[in-house]
C-alpha positions as CSV (number, residue, x, y, z in Angstrom):
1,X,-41.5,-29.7,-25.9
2,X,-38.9,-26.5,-25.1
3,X,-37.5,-27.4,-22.3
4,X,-35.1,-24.2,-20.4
5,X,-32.0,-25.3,-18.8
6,X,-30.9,-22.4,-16.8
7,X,-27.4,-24.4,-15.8
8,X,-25.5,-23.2,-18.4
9,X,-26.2,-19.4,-18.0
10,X,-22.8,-18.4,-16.1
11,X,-22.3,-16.0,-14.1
12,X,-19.1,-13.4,-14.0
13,X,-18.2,-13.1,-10.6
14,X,-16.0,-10.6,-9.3
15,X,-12.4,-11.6,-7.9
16,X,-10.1,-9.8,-5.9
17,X,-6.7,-9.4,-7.1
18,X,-3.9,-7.5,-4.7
19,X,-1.3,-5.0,-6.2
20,X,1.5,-2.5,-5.5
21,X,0.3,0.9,-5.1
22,X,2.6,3.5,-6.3
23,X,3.7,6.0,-3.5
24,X,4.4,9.3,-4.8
25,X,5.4,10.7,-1.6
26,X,5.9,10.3,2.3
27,X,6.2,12.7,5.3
28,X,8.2,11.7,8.1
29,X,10.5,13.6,10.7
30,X,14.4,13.9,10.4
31,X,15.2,12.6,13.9
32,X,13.1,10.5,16.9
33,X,13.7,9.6,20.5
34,X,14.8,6.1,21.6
35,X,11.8,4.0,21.9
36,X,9.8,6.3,19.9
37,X,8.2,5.1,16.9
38,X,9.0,6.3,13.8
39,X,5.0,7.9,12.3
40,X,5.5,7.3,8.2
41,X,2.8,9.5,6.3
42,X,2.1,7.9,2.8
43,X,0.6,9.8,-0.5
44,X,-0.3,8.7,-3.5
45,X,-3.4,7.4,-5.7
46,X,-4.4,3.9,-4.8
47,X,-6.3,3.1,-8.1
48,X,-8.4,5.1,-11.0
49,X,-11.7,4.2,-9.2
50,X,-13.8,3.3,-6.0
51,X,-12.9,-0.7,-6.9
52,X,-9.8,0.2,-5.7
53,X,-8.6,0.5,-1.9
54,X,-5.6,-0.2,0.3
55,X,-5.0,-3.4,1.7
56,X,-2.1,-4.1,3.5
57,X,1.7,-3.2,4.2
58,X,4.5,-5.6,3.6
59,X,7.4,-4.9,5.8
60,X,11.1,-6.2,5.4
61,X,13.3,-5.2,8.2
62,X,17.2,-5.2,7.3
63,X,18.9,-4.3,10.2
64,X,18.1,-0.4,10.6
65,X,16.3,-0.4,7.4
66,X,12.8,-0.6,6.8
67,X,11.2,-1.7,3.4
68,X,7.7,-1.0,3.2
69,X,5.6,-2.2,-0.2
70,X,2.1,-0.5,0.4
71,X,-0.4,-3.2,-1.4
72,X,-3.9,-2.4,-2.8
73,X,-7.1,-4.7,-3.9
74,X,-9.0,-3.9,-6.8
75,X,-11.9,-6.1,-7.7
76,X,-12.2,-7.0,-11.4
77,X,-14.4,-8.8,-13.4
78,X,-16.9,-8.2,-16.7
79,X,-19.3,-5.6,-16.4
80,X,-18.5,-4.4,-12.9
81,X,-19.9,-1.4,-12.2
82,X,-17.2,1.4,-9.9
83,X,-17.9,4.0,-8.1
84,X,-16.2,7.0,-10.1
85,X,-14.3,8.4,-6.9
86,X,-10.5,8.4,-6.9
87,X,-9.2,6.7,-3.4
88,X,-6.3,8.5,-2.1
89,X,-3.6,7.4,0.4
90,X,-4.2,10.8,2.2
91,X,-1.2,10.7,4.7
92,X,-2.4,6.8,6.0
93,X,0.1,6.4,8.8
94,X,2.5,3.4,9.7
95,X,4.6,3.1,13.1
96,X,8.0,1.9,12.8
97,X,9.6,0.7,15.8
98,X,13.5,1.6,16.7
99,X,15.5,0.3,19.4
100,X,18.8,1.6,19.2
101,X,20.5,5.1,18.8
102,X,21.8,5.7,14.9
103,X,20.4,6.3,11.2
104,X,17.7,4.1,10.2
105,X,16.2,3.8,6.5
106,X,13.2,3.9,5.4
107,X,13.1,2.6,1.5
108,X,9.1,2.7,0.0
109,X,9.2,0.1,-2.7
110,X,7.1,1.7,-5.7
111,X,6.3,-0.4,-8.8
112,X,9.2,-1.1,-11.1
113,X,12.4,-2.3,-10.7
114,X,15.1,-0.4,-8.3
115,X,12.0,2.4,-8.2
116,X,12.5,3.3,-4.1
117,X,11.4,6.0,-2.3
118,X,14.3,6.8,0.4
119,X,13.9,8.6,3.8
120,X,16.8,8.6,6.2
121,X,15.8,9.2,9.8
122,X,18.2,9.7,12.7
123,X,17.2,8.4,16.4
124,X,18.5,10.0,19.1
125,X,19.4,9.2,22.7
């Protein structure tokens, strides 16, 4: 008798795996009102195909310095099919909040060691 046994066909699934997107620029203004946020505008490619989007922002605050790492999902797997468009950052925005009068720092952490992105921005009274 031929007996199939379809248990031991496996299946690739697709995972999710997060990483850092490289920022190639930001737009931000030079000075901001007390209480004001300050608007960040991001740009950059977020992957080489439509697996790729953004995710998330990690934020370290140091005293009047913001770190900002701008994180991205890909899925992977075998034989995963992509769409062929190139996702962009496209000026996504991010508030930073201020609450005192002086310079404040924003450092974009890019992949790479010591590779920052540096914007100083002054808040006013």
């Amino acid at each position: 008798m031929l007996t199939l046994s379809f248990s031991c066909i496996k299946e690739n699934p697709t995972k999710t795996e997060e990483y850092v997107i490289k920022v190639d620029s930001i737009q931000v203004t030079d000075n901001v009102k007390i209480g004001k946020n300050i608007t960040v505008a991001f740009f950059g490619i977020i992957g080489n195909n439509g697996c790729s989007s953004f995710s998330r922002y990690i934020l370290k605050n140091k005293g009047k310095t913001h770190q900002v790492t701008v994180v991205g999902k890909r899925r992977v797997g075998e034989n995963l099919m992509c769409p062929e468009n190139l996702p962009l950052l496209n000026g996504m925005t991010l508030d930073l909040s201020t609450d005192s009068v002086g310079v404040y720092t924003i450092e974009i952490v890019n992949p790479g060691i010591n590779n920052l992105i540096t914007k100083s921005i002054t808040v006013i009274p």
